[in-house]
C-alpha positions in Angstrom: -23.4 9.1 10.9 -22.7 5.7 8.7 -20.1 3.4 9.8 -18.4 0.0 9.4 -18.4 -1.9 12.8 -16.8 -4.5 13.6 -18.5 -6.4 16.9 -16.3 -9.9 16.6 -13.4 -11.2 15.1 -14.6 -13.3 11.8 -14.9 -13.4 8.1 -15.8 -10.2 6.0 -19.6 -11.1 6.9 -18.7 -9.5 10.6 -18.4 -6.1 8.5 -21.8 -4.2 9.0 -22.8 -0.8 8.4 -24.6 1.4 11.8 -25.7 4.6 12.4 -23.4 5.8 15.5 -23.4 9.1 17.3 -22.4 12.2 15.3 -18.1 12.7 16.5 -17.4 14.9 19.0 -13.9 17.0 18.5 -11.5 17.1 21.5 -8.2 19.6 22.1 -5.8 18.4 19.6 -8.3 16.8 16.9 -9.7 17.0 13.7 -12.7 16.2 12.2 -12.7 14.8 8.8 -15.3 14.1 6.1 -14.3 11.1 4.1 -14.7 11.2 0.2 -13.0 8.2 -0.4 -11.8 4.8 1.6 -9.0 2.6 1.1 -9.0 -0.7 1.3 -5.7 -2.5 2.4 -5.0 -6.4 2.9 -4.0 -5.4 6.7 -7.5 -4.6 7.0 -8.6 -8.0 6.6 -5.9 -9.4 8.4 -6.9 -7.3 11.7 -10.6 -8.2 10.6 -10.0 -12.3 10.9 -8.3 -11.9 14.5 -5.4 -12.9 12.7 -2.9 -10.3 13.2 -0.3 -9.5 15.8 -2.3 -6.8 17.0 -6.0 -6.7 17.8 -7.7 -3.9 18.2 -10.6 -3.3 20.9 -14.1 -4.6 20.2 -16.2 -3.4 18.4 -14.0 -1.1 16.3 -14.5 0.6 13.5 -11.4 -0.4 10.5 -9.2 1.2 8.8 -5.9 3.6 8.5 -6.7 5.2 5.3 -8.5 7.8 3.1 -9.5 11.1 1.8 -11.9 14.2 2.3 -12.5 17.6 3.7 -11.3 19.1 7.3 -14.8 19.6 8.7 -13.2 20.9 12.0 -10.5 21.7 14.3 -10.1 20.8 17.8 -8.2 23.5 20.6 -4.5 23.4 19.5 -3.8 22.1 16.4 -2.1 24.3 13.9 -1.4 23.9 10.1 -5.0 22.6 9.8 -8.1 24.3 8.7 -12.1 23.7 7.5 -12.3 22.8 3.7 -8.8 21.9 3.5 -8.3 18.7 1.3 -6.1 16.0 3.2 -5.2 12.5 3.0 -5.3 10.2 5.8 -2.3 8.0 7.3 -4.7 6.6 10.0 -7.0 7.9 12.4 -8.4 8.0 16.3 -12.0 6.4 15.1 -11.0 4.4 12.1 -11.5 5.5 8.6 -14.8 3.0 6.9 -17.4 5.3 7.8 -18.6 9.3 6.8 -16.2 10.9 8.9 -13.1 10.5 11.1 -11.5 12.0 13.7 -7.4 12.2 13.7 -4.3 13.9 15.3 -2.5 16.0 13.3 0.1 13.5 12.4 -2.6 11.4 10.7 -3.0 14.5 7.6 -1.5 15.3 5.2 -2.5 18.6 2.4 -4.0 16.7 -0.8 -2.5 18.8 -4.0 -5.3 20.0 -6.0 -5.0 17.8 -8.8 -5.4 14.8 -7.3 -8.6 12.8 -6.5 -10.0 11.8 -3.2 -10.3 8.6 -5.1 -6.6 8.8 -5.5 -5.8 10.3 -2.0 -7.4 7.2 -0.3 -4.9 5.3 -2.7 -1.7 6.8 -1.0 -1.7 6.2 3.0 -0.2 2.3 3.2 0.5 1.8 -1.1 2.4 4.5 -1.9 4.5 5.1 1.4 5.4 1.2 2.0 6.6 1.1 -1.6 8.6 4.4 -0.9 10.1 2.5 2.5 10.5 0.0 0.5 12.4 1.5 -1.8 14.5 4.4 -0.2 14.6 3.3 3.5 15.3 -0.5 3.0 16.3 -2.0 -0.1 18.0 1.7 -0.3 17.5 1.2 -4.4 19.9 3.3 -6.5 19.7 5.3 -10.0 20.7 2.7 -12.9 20.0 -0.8 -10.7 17.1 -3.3 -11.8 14.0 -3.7 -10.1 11.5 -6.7 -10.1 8.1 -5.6 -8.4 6.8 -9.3 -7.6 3.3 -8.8 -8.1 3.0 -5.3 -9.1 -0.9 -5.4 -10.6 -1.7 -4.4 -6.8 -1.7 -0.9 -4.7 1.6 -1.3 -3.6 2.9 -3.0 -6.5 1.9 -0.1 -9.2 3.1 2.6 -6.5 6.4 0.8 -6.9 6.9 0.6 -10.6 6.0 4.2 -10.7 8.2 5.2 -7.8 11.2 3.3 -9.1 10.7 4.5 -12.4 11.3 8.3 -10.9 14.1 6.9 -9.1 16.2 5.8 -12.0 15.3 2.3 -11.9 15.4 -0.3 -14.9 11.7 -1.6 -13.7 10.4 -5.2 -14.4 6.8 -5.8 -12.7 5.1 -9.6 -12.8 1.3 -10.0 -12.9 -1.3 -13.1 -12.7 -3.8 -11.3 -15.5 -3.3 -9.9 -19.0 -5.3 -6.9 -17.4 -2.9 -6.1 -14.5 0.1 -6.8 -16.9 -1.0 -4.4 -19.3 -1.5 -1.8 -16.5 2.5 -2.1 -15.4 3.3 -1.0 -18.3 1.0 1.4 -18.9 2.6 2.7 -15.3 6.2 2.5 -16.7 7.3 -0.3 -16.4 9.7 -1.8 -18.8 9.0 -5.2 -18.8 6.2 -7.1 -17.7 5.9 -11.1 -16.8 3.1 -13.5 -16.2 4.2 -15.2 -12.7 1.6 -18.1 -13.2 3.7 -19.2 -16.3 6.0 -22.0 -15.8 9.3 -20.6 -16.8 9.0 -16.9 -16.5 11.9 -16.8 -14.1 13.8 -17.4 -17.2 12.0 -14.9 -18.8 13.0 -12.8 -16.0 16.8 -13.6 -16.1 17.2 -13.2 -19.7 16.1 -9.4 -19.4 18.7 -9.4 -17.5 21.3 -10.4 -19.4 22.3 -13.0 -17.0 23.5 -10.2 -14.4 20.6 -11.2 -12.5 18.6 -8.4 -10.4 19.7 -5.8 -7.7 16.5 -5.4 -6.0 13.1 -7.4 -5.7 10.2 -6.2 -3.9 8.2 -9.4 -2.7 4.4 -9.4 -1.5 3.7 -12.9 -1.5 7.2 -14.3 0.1 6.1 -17.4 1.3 5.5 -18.5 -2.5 8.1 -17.0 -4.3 11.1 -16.1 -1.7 12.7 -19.2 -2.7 12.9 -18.3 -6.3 13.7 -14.7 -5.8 16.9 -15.2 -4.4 17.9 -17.2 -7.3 17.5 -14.1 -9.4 19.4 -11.5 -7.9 22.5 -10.1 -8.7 25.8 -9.9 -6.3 24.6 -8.1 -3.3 21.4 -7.7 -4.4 18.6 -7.3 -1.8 14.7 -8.6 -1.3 12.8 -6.6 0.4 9.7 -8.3 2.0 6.6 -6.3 1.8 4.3 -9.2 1.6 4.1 -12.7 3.1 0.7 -15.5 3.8 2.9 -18.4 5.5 6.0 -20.1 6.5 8.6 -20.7 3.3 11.7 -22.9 2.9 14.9 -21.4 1.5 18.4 -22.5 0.5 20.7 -20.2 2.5 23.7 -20.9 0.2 21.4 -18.7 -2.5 21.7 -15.8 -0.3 25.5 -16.7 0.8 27.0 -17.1 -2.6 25.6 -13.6 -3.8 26.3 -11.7 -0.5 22.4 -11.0 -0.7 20.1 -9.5 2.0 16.6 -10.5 2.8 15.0 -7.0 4.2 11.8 -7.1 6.3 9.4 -4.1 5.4 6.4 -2.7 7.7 5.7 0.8 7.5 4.9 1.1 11.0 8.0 0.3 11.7 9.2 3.7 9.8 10.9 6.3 12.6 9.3 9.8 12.3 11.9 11.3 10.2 11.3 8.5 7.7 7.8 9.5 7.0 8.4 12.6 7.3 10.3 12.5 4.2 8.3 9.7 2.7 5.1 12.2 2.7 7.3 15.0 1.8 8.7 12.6 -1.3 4.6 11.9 -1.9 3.3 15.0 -1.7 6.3 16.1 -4.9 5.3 13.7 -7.1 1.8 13.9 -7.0 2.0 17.5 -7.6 4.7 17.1 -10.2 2.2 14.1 -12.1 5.4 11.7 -11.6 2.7 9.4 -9.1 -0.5 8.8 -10.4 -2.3 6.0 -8.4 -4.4 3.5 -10.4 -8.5 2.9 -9.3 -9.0 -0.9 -9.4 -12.5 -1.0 -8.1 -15.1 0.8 -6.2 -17.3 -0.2 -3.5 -20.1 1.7 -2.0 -19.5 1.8 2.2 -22.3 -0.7 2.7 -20.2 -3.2 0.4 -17.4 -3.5 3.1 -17.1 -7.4 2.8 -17.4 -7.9 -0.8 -14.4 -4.9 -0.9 -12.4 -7.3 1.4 -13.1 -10.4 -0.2 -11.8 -8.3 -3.4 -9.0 -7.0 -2.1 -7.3 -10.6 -1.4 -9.1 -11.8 -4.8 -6.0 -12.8 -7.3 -5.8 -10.8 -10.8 -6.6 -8.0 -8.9 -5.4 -4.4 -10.1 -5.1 -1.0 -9.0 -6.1 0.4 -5.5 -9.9 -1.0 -4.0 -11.6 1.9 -2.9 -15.1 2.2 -0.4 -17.2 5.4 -1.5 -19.4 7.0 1.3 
């Protein structure tokens, strides 16, 4: 069996493709053959040694993805061979042909939906649903900025707020990824590499300033964001690459919250409903995640070096 291995901590050249030993399934597992890979910023994160947790070397990466129950271990229900899932992790990581998982790692993939697009949903689509729901605890009729929403997350969002009710704005670094929020549904879109556009932004507004903001790059644009929002309004922190400095009196003199957000954080019942939430709007048609670009499996590092590229849109995929 192919798979991404990771022997040290490094840049994306440390990514390289082996042949390992076929997987083995235990009591309480199941086999999956992967159709389709997502590619996630965490991934590189975990991949320089940067992150707060580091995984045992050599590992193979990555939570998410898409495919075919191969086979089912002693004791697991509410699974069976040829069923199509979508991953939420996995015991043996996710860049390679297959994967073995707990049950809690699968969910049913509706029949209309791609692999391609399955491998889009594990950390995109449920950290902009946390986002959302669980901690900036968005409500029908309030306004929405999606700071950088050309990404995964970020097109998940606008398309999630927009079945929630939400007045959306999105902001993008390329013509191409602001043409795509709108094309997702959302009802204004800015250019954040513009000087000015925060006026843009404010004037949509009509000077009542936003209720909620959903940040992936914080330690550029915190600052700014809470000069935007409305009385009590709310950022909620999906995103951040460093340190930033903030006037607290911005936040104090519109009563405004600044809300962490990391999905694995989320209790049990959370994603519970999150996937529940999922699973009803992909088979409604009301989420439809967005392809960016495809990688073949032995393109790893060029996927990661992509994935951080900016100007980048939709969800970066690996192919087996």
């Amino acid at each position: 069996m192919k798979s991404i291995r990771i022997e040290q901590f490094g840049p994306a050249s440390v990514l390289r493709a082996q042949t390992v030993p076929e997987l083995s399934v235990g009591p309480g597992e199941i086999r999956v053959g992967l159709k389709a890979i997502g590619v996630n910023p965490v991934d590189t994160y975990i991949r320089s040694g940067g992150y707060a947790v580091k995984p045992a070397l050599p590992y193979t990466p990555g939570g998410d993805g898409a495919g075919v129950v191969l086979e089912v271990g002693p004791g697991v229900s509410g699974f069976h061979p040829g069923q199509r899932v979508y991953l939420t992790g996995s015991l043996t990581g996710t860049y390679a042909e297959e994967a073995l998982c707990a049950p809690n790692h699968l969910h049913p993939l509706p029949d209309p939906v791609s692999f391609e697009q399955g491998a889009a949903l594990g950390v995109p689509y449920a950290t902009a649903f946390y986002a959302l729901y669980f901690r900036a605890r968005a409500l029908p009729g309030e306004t929405l900025l999606v700071h950088g929403a050309s990404g995964g997350v970020g097109l998940a969002a606008v398309q999630i707020g927009r079945t929630m009710g939400l007045r959306v704005f999105g902001t993008g670094g390329s013509e191409t990824g602001r043409e795509e929020i709108l094309r997702q549904g959302a009802h204004a879109a800015f250019d954040h590499t513009r000087a000015g556009y925060e006026e843009e932004i404010a004037a949509q507004t009509g000077g009542s300033g936003l209720d909620v903001i959903l940040e992936m790059l914080a330690n550029v644009n915190l600052g700014r964001d809470l000069q935007l929002l409305a009385p009590h309004g709310r950022v909620a922190v999906v995103g951040s690459r460093g340190p930033v400095e903030i006037h607290p009196r911005d936040a104090m003199t519109r009563n405004a919250d600044i809300r962490g957000v990391l999905l694995a954080g989320a209790t049990e019942k959370e994603l519970a409903s999150i996937h529940a939430g999922l699973y009803a709007g992909l088979e409604s048609g009301t989420l439809r995640p967005v392809i960016g670009r495809r990688f073949a499996l032995d393109d790893a590092a060029a996927a990661h070096d992509a994935v951080l590229a900016p100007g980048a849109h939709g969800k970066i995929i690996l192919v087996p």
